[in-house]
C-alpha positions in Angstrom: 6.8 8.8 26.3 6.7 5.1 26.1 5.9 3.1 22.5 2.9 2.0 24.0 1.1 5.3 24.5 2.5 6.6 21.6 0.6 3.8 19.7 -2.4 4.2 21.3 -2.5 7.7 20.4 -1.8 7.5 17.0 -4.5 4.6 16.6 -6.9 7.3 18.9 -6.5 9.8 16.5 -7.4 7.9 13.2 -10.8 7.7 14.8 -11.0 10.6 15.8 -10.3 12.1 12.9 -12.5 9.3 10.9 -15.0 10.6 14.1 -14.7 14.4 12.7 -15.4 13.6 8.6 -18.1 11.5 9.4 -19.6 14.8 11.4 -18.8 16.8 8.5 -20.4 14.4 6.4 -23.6 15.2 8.5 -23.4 18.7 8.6 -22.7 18.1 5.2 -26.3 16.8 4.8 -28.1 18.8 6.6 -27.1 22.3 5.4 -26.2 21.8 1.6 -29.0 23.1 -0.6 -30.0 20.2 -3.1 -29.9 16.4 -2.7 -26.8 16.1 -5.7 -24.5 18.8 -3.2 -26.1 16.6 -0.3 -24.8 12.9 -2.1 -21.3 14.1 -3.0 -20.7 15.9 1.0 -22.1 12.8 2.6 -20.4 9.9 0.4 -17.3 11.4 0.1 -16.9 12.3 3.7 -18.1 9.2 5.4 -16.0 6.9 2.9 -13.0 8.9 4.3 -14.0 8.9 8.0 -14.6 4.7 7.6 -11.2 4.2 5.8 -9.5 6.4 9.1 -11.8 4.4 11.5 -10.5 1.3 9.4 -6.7 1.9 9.9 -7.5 3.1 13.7 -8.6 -0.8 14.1 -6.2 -2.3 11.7 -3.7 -1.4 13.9 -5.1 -2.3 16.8 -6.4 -5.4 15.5 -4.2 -8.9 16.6 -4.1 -10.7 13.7 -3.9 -11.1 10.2 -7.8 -12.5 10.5 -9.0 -9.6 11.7 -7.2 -6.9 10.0 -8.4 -8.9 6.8 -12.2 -8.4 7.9 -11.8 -5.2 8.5 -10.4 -4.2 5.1 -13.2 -6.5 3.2 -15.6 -4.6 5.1 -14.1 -0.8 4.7 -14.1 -2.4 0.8 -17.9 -3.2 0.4 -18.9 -0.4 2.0 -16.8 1.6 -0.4 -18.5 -0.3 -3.3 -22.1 -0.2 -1.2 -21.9 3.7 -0.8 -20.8 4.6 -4.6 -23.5 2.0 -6.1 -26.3 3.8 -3.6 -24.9 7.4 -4.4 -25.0 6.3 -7.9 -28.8 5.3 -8.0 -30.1 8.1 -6.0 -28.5 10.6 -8.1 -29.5 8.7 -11.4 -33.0 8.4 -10.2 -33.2 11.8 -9.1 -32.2 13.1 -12.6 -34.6 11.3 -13.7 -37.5 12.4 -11.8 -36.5 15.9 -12.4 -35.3 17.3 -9.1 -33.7 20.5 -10.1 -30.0 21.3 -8.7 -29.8 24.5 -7.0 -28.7 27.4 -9.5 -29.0 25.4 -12.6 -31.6 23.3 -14.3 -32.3 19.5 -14.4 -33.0 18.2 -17.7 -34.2 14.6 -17.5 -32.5 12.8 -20.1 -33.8 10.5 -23.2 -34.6 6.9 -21.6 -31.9 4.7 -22.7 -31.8 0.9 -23.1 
């Protein structure tokens, strides 16, 4: 096997495995019971799927431009993702929505 196919498969199968959590990540979504179960599956599996996409292309990318842009961008969307999983669970404790199996108490309204 040359170093050139050997390359291209390991760069072929960081996506496809970054390909396979972002698919868990769905099913994660659409068969967990409550929207906290729901957050945590689909954050945590799509931030892992982007960063193995993200050294799939780092790889492949030509220079140190590009490589840099795709790590700033794997990087906001890590800080996007948390911030948004952070608010929708916040607000949904706040609102009330019960987790599955145990109860929801909204907390006190703080400053």
């Amino acid at each position: 096997m040359s170093g050139a196919l050997a390359f291209d498969l390991l760069v072929g199968a960081f996506i496809v495995a970054g390909a396979f959590f972002f698919v868990a990540g769905t099913v994660g979504l659409l068969r967990f019971p409550d929207v906290y179960c729901r957050l945590h599956a689909l954050t945590k599996a799509d931030n892992l799927g982007l960063g193995l996409i993200s050294i799939g292309l780092v790889l492949r990318a030509g220079g140190w431009h590009e490589r840099f842009q795709v790590g700033v961008t794997w990087l906001l969307a890590l800080v996007a993702a948390a911030t948004v999983c952070h608010l929708l669970a916040r607000s949904s404790l706040r609102e009330g929505v019960p987790a599955v199996g145990g109860t929801s108490e909204t907390p006190e309204p703080g400053p």
